[in-house]
C-alpha positions, -999 to 999 in steps of 0.1 A, spaced: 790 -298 -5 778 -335 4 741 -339 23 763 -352 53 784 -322 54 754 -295 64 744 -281 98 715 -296 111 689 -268 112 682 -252 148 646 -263 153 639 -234 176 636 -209 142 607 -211 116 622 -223 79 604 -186 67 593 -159 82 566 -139 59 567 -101 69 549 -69 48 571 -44 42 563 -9 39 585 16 20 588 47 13 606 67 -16 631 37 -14 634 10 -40 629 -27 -33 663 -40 -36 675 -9 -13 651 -14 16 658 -51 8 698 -45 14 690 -23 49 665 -50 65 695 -76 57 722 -55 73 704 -44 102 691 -84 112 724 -96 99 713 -117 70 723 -118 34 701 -108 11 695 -137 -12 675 -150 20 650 -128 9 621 -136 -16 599 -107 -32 571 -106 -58 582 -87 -82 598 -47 -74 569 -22 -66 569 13 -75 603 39 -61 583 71 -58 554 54 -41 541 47 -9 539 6 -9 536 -20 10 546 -61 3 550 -94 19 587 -103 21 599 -137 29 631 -150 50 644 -179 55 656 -190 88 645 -157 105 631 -148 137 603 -127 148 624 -114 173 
């Protein structure tokens, strides 16, 4: 794909959107995988810091690109 052949980005969304996410007996890439289908956005657009613990009670920042707070 050439630079002239991209969508301009829509100026109205933030580049990333940092979020904490708090899970539950759930692993990373799982609750990962949900947030993406429910907002409608594929999963590579999301950036963790390394996987946190299944069986635990966690919390972490997650960031996506061109997301919304809405």
């Amino acid at each position: 794909m050439k630079m002239t052949d991209r969508k301009p980005r829509d100026q109205s969304q933030p580049q990333y959107l940092r979020v904490a996410l708090h899970k539950t007996n759930i692993d990373t890439m799982q609750a990962i995988h949900y947030v993406a289908k429910r907002i409608r956005k594929l999963p590579r657009q999301f950036q963790i810091a390394g996987n946190k613990d299944k069986r635990g009670t966690t919390t972490q920042w997650v960031t996506i690109q061109r997301a919304n707070a809405e």
